[in-house]
VOBA-1610 file (N, C-alpha, C; in pm, whole numbers, padded with zeros to 5 digits, always signed):
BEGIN
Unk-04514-03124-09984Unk-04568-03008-09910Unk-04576-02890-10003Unk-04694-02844-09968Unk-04729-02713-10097Unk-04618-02566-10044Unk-04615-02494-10139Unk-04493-02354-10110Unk-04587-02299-09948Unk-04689-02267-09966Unk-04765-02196-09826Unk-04739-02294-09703Unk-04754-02410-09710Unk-04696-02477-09574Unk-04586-02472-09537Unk-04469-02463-09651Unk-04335-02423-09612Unk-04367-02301-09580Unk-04403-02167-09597Unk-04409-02057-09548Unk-04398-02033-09357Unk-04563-02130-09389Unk-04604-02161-09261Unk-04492-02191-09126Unk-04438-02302-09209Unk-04316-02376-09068Unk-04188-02281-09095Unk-04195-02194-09193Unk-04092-02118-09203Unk-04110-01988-09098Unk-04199-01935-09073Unk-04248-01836-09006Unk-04278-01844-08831Unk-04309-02018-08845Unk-04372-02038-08692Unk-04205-02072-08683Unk-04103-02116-08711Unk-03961-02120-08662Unk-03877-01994-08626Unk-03950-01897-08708Unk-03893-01722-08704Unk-03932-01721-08539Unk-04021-01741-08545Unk-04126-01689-08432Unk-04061-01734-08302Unk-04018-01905-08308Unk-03991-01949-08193Unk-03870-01862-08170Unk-03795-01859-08231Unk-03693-01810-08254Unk-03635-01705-08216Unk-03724-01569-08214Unk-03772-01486-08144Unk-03810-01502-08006Unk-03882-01589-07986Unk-03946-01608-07865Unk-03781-01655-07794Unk-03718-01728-07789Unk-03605-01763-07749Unk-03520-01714-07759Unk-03502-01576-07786Unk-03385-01489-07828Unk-03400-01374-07698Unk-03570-01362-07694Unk-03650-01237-07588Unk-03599-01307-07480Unk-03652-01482-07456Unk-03624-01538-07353Unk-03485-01508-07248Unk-03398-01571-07375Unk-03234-01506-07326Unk-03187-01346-07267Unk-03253-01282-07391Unk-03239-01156-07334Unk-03264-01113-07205Unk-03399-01169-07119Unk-03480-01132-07052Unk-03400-01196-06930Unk-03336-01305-06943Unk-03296-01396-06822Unk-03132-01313-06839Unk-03083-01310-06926Unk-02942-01204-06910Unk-02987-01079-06847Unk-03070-01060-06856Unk-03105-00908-06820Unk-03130-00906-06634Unk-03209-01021-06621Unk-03261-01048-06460Unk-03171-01068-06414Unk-03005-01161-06458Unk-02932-01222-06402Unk-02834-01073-06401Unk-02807-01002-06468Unk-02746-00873-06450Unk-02780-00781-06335Unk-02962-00766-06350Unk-03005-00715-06249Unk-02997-00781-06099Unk-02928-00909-06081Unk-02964-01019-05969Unk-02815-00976-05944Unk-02719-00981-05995Unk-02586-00951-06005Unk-02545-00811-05967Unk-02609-00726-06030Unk-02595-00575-05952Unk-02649-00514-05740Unk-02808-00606-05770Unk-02879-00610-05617Unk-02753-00702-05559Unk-02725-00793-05601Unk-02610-00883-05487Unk-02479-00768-05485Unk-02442-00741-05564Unk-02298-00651-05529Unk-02344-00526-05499Unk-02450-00455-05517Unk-02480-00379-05434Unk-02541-00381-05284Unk-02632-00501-05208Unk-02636-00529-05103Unk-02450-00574-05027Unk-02373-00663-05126Unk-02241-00718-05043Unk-02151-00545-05061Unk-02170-00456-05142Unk-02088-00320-05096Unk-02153-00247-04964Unk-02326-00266-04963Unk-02388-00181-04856Unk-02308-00255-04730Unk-02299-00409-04738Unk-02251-00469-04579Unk-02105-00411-04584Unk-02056-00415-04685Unk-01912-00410-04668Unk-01907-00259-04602Unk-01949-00185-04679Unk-01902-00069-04571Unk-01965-00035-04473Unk-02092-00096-04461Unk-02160-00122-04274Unk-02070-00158-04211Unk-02039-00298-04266Unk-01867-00324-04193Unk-01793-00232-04154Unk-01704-00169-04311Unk-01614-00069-04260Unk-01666+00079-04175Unk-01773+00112-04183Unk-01824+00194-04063Unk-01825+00146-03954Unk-01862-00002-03891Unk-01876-00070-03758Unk-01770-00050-03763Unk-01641-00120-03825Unk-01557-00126-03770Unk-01490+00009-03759Unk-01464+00125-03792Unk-01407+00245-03810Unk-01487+00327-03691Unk-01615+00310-03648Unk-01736+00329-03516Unk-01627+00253-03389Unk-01622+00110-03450Unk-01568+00088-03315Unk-01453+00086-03314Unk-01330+00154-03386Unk-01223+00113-03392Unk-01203+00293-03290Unk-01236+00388-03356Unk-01306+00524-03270Unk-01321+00541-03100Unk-01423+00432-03129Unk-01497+00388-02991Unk-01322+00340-02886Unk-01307+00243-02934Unk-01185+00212-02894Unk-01096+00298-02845Unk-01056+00437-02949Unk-00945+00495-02925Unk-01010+00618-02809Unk-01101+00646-02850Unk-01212+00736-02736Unk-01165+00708-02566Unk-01222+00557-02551Unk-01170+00506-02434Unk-01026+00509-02366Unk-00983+00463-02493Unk-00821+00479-02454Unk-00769+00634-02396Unk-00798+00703-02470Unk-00764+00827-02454Unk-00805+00842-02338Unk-00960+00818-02290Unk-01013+00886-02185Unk-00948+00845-02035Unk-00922+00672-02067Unk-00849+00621-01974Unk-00724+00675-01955Unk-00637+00709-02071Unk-00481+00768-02047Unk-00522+00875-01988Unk-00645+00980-02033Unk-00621+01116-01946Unk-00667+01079-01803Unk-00735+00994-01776Unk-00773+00982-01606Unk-00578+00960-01537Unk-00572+00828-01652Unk-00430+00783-01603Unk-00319+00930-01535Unk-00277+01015-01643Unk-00221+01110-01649Unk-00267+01223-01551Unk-00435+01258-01530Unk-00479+01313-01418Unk-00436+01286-01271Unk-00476+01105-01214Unk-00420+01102-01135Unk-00276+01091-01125Unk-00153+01112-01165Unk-00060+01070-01129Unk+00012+01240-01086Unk-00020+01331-01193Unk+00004+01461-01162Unk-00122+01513-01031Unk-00151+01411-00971Unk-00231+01475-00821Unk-00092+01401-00680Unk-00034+01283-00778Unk+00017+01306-00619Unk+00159+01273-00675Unk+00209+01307-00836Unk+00369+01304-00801Unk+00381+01467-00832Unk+00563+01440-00811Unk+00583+01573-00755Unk+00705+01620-00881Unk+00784+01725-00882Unk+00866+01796-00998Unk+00926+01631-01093Unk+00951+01610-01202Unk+01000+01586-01298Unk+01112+01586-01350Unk+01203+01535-01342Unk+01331+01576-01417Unk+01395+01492-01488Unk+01341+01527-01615Unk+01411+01444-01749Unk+01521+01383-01766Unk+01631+01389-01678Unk+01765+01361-01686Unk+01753+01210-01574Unk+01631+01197-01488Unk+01657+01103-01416Unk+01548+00995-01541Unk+01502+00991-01640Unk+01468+00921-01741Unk+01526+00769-01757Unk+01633+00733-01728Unk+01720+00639-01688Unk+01667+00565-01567Unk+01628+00609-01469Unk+01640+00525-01375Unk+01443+00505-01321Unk+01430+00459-01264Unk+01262+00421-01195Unk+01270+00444-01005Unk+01212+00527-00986Unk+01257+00569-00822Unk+01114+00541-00767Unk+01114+00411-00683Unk+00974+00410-00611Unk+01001+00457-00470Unk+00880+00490-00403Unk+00929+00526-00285Unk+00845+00422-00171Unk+00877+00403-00111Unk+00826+00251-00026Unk+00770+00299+00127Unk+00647+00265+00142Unk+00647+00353+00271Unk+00559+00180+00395Unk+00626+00207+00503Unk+00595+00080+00567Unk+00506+00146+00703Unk+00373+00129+00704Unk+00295+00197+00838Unk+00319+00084+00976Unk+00267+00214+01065Unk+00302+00157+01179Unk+00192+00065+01214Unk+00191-00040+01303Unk+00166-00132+01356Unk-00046-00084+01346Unk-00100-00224+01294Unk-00248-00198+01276Unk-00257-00065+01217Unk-00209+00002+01095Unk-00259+00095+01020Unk-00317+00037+00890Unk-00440+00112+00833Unk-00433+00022+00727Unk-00410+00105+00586Unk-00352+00063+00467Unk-00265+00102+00362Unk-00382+00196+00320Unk-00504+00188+00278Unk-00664+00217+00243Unk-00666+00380+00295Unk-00640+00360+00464Unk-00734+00465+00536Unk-00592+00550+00592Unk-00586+00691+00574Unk-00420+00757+00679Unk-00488+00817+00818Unk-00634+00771+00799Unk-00639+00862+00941Unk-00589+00778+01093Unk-00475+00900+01152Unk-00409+00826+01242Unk-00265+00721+01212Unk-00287+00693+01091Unk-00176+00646+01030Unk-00014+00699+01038Unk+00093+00623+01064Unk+00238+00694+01044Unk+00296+00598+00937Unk+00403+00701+00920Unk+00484+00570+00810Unk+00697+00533+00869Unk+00624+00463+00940Unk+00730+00414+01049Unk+00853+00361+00935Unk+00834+00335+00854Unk+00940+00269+00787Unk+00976+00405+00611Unk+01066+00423+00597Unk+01077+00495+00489Unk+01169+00468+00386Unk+01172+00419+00272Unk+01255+00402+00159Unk+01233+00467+00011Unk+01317+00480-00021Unk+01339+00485-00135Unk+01435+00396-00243Unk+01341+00329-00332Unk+01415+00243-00389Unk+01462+00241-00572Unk+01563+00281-00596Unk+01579+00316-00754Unk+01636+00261-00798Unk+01589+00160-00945Unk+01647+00051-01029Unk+01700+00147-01171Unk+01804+00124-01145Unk+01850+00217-01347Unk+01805+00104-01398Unk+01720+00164-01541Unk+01627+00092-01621Unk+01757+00036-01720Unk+01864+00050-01728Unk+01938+00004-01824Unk+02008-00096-01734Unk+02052-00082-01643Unk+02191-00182-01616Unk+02136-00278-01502Unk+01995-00219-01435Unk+01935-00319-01332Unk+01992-00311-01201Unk+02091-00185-01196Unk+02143-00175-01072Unk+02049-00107-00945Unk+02071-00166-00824Unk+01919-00052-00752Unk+02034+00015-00612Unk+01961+00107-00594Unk+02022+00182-00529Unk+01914+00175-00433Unk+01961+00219-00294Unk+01861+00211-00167Unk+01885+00331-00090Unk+01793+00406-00072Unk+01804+00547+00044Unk+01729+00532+00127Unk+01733+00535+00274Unk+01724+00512+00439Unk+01685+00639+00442Unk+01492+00702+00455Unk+01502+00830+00568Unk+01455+00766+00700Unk+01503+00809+00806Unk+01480+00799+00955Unk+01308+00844+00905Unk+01286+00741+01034Unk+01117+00808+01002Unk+01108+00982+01082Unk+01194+00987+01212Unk+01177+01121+01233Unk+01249+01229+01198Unk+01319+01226+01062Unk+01356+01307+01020Unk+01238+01466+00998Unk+01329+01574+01039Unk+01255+01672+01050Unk+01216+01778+00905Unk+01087+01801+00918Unk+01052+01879+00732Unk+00967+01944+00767Unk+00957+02028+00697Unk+00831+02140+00620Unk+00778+02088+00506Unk+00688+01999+00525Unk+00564+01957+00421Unk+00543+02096+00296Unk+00529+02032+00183Unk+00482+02178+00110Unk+00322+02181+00144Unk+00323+02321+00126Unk+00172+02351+00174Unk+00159+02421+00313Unk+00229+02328+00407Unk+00223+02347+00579Unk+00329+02413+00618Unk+00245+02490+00672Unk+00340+02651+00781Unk+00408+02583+00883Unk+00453+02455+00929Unk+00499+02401+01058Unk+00582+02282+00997Unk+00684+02301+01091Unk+00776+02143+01054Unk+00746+02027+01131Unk+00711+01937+01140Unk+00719+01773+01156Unk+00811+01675+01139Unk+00776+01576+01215Unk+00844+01422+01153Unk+00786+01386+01039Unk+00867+01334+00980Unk+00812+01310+00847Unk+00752+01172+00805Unk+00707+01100+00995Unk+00632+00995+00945Unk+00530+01054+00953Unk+00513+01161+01010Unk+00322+01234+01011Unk+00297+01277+00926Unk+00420+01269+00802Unk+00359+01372+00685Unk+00214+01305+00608Unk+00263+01169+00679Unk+00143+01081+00608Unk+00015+01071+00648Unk+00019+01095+00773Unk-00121+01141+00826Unk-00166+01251+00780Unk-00097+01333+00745Unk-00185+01464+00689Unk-00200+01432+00597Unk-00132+01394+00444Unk-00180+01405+00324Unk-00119+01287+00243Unk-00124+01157+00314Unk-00104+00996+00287Unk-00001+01018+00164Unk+00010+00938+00095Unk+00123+00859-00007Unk+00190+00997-00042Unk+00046+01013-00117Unk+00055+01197-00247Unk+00168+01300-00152Unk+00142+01310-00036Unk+00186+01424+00021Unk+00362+01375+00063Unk+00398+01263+00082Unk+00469+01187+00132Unk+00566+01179-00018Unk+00544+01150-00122Unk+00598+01170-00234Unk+00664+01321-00253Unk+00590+01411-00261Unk+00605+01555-00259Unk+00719+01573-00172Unk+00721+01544-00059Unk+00790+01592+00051Unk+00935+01552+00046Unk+00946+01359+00012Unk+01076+01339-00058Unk+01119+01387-00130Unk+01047+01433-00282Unk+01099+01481-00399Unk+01160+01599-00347Unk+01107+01622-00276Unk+01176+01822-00191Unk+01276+01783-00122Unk+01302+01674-00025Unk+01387+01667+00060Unk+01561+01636+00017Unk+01497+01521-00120Unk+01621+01462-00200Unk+01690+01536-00327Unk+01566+01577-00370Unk+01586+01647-00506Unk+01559+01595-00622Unk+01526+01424-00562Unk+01529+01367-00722Unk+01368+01325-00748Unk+01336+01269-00828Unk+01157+01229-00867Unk+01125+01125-00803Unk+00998+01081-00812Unk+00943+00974-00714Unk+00866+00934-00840Unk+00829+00833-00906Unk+00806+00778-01053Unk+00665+00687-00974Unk+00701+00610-00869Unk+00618+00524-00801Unk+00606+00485-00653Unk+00503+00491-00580Unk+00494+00461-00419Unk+00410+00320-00418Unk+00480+00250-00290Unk+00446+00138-00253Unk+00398+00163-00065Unk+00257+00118-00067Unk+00217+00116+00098Unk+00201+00003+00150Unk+00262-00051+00243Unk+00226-00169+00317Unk+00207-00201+00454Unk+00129-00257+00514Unk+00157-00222+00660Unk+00213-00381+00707Unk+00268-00386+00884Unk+00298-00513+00904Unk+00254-00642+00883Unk+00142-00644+00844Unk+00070-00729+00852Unk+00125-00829+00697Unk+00133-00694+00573Unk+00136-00749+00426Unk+00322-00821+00472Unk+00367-00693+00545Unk+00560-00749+00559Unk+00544-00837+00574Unk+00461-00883+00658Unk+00473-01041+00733Unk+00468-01154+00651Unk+00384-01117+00558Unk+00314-01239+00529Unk+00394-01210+00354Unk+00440-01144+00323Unk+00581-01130+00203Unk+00673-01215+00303Unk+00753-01193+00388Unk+00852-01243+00377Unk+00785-01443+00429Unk+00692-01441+00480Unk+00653-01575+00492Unk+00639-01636+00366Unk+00543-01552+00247Unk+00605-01627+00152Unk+00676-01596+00059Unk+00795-01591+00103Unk+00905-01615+00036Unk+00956-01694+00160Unk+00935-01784+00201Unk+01011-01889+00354Unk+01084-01843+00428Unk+01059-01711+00467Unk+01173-01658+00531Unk+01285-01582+00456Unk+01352-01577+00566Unk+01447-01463+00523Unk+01604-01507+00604Unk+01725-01490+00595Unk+01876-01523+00665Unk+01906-01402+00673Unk+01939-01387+00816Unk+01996-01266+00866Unk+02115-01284+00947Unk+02196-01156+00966Unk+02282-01197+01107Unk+02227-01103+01199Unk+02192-01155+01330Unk+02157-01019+01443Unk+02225-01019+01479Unk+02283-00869+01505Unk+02385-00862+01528Unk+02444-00803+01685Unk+02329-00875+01769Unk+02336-00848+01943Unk+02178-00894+01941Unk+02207-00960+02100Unk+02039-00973+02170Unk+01968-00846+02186Unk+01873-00887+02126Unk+01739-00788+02135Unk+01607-00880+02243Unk+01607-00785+02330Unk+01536-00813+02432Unk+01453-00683+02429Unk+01280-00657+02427Unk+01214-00587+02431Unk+01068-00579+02442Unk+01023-00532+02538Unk+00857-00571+02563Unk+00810-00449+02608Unk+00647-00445+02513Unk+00579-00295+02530Unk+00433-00388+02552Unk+00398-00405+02688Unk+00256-00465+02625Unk+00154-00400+02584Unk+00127-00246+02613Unk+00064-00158+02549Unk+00049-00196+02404Unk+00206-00120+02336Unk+00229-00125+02209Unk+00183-00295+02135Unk+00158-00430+02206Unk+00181-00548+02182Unk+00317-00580+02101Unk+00414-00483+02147Unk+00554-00503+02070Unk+00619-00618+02159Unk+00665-00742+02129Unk+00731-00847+02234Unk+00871-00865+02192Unk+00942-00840+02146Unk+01120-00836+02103Unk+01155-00976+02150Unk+01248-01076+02103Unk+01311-01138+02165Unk+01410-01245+02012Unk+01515-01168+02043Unk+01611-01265+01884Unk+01732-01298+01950Unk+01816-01379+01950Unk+01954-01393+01954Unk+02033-01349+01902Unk+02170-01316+01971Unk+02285-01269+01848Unk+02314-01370+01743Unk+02322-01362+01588Unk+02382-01445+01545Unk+02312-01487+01402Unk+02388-01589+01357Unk+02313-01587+01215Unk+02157-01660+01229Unk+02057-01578+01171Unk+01926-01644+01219Unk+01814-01651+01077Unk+01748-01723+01045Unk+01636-01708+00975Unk+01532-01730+01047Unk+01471-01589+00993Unk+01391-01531+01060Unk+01248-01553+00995Unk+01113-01563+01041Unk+01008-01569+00963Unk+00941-01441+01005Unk+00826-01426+00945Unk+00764-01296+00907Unk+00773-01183+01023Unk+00688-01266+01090Unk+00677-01196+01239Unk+00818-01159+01302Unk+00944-01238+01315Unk+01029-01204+01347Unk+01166-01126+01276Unk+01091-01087+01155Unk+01169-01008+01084Unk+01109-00844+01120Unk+00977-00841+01160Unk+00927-00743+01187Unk+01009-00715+01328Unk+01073-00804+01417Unk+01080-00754+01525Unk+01246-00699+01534Unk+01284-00771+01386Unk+01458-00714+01414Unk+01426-00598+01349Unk+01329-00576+01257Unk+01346-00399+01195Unk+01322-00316+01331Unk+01192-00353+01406Unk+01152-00233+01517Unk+01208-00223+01630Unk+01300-00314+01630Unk+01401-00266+01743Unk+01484-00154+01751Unk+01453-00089+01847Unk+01580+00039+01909Unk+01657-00010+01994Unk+01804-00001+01948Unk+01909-00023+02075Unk+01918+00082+02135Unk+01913+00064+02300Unk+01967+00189+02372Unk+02092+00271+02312Unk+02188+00173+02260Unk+02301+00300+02264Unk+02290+00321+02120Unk+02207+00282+01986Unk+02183+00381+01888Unk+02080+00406+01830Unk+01966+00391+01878Unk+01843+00445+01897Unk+01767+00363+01718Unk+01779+00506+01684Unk+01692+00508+01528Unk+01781+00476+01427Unk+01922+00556+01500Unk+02005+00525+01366Unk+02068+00375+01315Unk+02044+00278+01473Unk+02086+00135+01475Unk+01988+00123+01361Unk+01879+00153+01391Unk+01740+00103+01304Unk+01760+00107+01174Unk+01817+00246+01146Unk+01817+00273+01018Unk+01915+00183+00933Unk+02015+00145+01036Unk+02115+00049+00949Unk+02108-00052+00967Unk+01992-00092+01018Unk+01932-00265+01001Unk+01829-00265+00875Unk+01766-00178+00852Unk+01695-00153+00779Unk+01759-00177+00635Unk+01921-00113+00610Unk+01962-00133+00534Unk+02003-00265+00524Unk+02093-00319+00601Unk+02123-00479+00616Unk+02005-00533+00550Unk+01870-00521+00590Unk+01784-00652+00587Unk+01740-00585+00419Unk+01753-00442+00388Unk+01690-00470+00232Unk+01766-00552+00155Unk+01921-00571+00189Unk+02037-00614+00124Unk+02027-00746+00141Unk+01969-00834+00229Unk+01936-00981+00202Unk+01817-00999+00172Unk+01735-00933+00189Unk+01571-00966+00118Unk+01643-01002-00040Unk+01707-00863-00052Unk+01715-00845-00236Unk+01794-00981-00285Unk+01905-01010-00205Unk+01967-01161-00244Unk+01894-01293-00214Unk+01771-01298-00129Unk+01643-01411-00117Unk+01578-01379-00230Unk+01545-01263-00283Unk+01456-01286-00348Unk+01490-01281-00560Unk+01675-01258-00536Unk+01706-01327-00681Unk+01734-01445-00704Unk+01729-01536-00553Unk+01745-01670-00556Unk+01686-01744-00647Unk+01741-01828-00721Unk+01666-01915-00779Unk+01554-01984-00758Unk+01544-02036-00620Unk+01444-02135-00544Unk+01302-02036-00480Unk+01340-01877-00552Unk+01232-01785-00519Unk+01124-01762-00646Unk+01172-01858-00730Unk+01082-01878-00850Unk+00983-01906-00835Unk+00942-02094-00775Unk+00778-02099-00785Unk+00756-02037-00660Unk+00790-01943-00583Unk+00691-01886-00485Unk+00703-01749-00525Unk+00677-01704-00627Unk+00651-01568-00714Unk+00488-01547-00704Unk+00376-01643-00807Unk+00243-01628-00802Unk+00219-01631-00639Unk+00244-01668-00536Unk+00191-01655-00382Unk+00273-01512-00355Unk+00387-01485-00384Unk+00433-01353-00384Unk+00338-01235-00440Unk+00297-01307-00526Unk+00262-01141-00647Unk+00104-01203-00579Unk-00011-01294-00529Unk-00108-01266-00510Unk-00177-01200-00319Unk-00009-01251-00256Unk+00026-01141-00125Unk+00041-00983-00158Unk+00131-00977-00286Unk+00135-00838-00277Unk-00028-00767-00365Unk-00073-00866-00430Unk-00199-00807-00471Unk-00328-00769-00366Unk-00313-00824-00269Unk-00391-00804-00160Unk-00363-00732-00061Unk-00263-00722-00019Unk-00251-00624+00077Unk-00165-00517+00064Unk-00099-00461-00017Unk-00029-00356-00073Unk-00072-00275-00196Unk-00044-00153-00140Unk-00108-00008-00192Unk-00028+00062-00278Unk-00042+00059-00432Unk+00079+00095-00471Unk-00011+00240-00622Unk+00073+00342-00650Unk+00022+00356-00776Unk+00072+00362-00886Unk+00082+00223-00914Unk+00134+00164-01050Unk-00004+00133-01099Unk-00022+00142-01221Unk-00137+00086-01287Unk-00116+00055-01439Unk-00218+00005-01478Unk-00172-00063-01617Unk-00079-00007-01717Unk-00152+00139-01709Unk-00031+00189-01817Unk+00116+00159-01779Unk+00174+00166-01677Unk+00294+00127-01530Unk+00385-00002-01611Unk+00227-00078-01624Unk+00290-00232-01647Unk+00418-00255-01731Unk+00418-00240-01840Unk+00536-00294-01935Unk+00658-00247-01910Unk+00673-00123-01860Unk+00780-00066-01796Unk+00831-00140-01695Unk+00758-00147-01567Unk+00767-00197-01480Unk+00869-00366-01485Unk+00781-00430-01568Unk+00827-00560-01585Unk+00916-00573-01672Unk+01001-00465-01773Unk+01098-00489-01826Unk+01215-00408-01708Unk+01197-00317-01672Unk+01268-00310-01553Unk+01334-00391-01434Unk+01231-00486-01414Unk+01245-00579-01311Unk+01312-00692-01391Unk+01304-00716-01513Unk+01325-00846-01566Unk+01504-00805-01590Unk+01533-00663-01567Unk+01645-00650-01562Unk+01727-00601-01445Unk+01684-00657-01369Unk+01767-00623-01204Unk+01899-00680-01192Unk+01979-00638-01152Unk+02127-00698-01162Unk+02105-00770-01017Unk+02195-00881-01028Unk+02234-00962-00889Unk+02298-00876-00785Unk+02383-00791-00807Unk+02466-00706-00736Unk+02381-00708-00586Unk+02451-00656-00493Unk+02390-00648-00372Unk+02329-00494-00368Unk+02221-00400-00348Unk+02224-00275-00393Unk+02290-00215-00269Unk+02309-00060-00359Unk+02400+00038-00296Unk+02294+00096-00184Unk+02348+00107-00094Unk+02251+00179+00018Unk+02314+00274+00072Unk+02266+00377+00117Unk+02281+00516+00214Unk+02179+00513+00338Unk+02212+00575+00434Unk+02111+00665+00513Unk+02121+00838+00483Unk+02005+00871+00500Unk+01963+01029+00449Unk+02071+01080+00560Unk+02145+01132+00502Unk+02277+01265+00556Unk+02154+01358+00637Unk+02226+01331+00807Unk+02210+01475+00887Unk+02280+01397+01046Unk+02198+01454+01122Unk+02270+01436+01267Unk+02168+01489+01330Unk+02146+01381+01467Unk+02040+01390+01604Unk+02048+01558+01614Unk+01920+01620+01662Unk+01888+01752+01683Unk+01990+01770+01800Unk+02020+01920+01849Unk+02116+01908+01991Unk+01984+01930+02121Unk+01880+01977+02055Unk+01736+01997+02171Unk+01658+01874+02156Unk+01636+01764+02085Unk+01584+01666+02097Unk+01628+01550+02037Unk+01721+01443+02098Unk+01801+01379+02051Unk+01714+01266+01947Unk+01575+01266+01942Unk+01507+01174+01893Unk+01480+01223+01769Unk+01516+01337+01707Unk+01494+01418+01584Unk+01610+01398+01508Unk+01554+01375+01359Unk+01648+01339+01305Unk+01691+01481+01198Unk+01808+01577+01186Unk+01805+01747+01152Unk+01882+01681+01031Unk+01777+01696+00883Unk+01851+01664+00744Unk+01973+01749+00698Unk+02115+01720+00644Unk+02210+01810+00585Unk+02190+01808+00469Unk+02130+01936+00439Unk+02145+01946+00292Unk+02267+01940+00225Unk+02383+01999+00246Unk+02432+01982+00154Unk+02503+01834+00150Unk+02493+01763+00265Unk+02509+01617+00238Unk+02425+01512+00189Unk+02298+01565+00181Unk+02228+01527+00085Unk+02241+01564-00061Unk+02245+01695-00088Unk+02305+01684-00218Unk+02428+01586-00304Unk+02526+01634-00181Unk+02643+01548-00246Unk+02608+01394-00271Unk+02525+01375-00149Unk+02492+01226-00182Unk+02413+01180-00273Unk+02323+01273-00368Unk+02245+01228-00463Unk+02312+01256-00577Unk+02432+01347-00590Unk+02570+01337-00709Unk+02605+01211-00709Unk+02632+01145-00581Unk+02717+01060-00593Unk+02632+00903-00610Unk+02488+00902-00593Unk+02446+00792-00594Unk+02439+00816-00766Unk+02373+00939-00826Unk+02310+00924-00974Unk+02455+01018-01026Unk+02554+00952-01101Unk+02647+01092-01161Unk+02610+01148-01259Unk+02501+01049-01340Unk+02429+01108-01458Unk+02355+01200-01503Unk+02302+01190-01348Unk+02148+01288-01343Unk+02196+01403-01246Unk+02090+01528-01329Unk+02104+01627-01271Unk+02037+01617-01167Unk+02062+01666-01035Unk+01960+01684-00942Unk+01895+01875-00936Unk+01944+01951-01051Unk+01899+02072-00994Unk+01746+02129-01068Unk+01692+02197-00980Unk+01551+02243-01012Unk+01407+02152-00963Unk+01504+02066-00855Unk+01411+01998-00776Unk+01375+02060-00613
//
């Protein structure tokens, strides 16, 4: 081969050479640029992401909030003074209407049955307070005194809360409404209930459709006839017999219902009380609620009736003692202050 043909293949090899060097360059270069568009599209999602999610994590707390302030709105519409020292304990107040009222509607409504029921959140002990339904009050707000089952007709649960918190001194945290109908069909399911009556009750209103009829003696009673040992009045102690049957029967409900064998009839319990009982506990309520309850002591609870004595002008009036009410709310809570209620 002459020197110029070597030139030749010497030059067209430069060339390729070149050509394959641009090549590389050109495909490093696209693959850089392919490499930057991909990590710059996967940063644009990523923080689309972290905006969606930071949008809805926002969104989220927005709601929450808005829900806690409704939460917090209604509860300061119908509870009443506060007192930090009763922090310890959970005080619902239980109100039982009279015969065909319904929990929903107060017009015309009474609240024939009255409790107050307080579990100390630490030790699970519950304490029980008895007001006579005709115990006599001055509603706040109202220029006139009443029975204080009408307080509920004027201004239902809300007003009925208020009026205890005034009467006792201590807070009302939670109210429960039920009428006979829900009693009934609670203590049915839970199978009844063991009582002792403690004398024949014989009593018929056919107006009222009230029909009375129990034996003296140890009895289990089903729904309907547990309703009829609470609404009995004995002639010779009227309301106040009542009131201390009332106590008796919370004191064996509470031992039926830590029974063991009251276990699987809990979901028919809790979907009775979801239907026909009026309460304002609500979600926020929940976790409290159920660590409270999950700590109820067996004990039998402590019960009172609200301190006073029959009016001397109308023996059917029940005239509150304050200062035996006080003493008695020293002596149920020693912990808690009762003053500035």
């Amino acid at each position: 081969m002459g020197k110029r043909q070597e030139d030749n293949v010497t030059w067209r090899h430069i060339e390729q050479k070149k050509r394959e060097l641009a090549r590389l360059r050109r495909r490093r270069f696209l693959r850089r640029m392919l490499a930057l568009i991909i990590c710059t599209v996967l940063l644009l999602l990523a923080a689309g992401g972290v905006y969606a999610l930071v949008r809805g994590t926002e969104y989220l707390v927005q709601e929450y909030q808005t829900m806690y302030a409704g939460y917090t709105e209604r509860r300061a519409s119908w509870q009443g003074a506060i007192n930090p020292s009763f922090d310890g304990y959970t005080n619902v107040l239980v109100l039982g209407l009279d015969d065909g009222a319904d929990p929903t509607n107060t017009e015309g409504a009474k609240a024939d049955t009255i409790l107050v029921l307080s579990m100390e959140n630490g030790s699970g002990k519950l304490r029980c307070i008895t007001i006579p339904s005709d115990t006599w009050v001055n509603p706040p707000g109202n220029a006139h005194f009443m029975r204080i089952r009408s307080v509920y007709t004027e201004g239902g649960a809300p007003l009925m809360v208020r009026e205890v918190n005034q009467l006792l001194g201590i807070p009302i945290h939670q109210y429960v409404v039920l009428d006979l109908k829900a009693f009934s069909e609670l203590i049915d399911a839970l199978g009844g209930i063991d009582i002792y009556v403690e004398s024949d009750m014989d009593y018929e209103d056919p107006e009222a459709g009230l029909n009375i009829h129990l034996k003296q003696g140890y009895q289990h009673l089903d729904g309907n006839q547990a309703q009829q040992y609470l609404r009995y009045r004995s002639p010779e102690l009227g309301d106040v017999g009542r009131e201390q049957r009332q106590q008796r029967f919370v004191k064996a409900l509470y031992q039926q219902v830590m029974r063991l064998e009251t276990v699987p009839k809990l979901p028919l319990i809790a979907e009775t009380l979801h239907k026909n009982v009026k309460t304002s506990a609500e979600v926020f309520d929940s976790a409290h609620l159920a660590n409270v309850v999950r700590r109820l002591s067996s004990d039998p609870p402590q019960g009172i009736i609200l301190p006073g004595a029959p009016s001397l002008g109308d023996d059917t009036v029940w005239m509150p003692d304050q200062d035996g009410i006080r003493h008695a709310m020293q002596e149920l809570f020693p912990d808690a202050s009762t003053a500035g209620n």
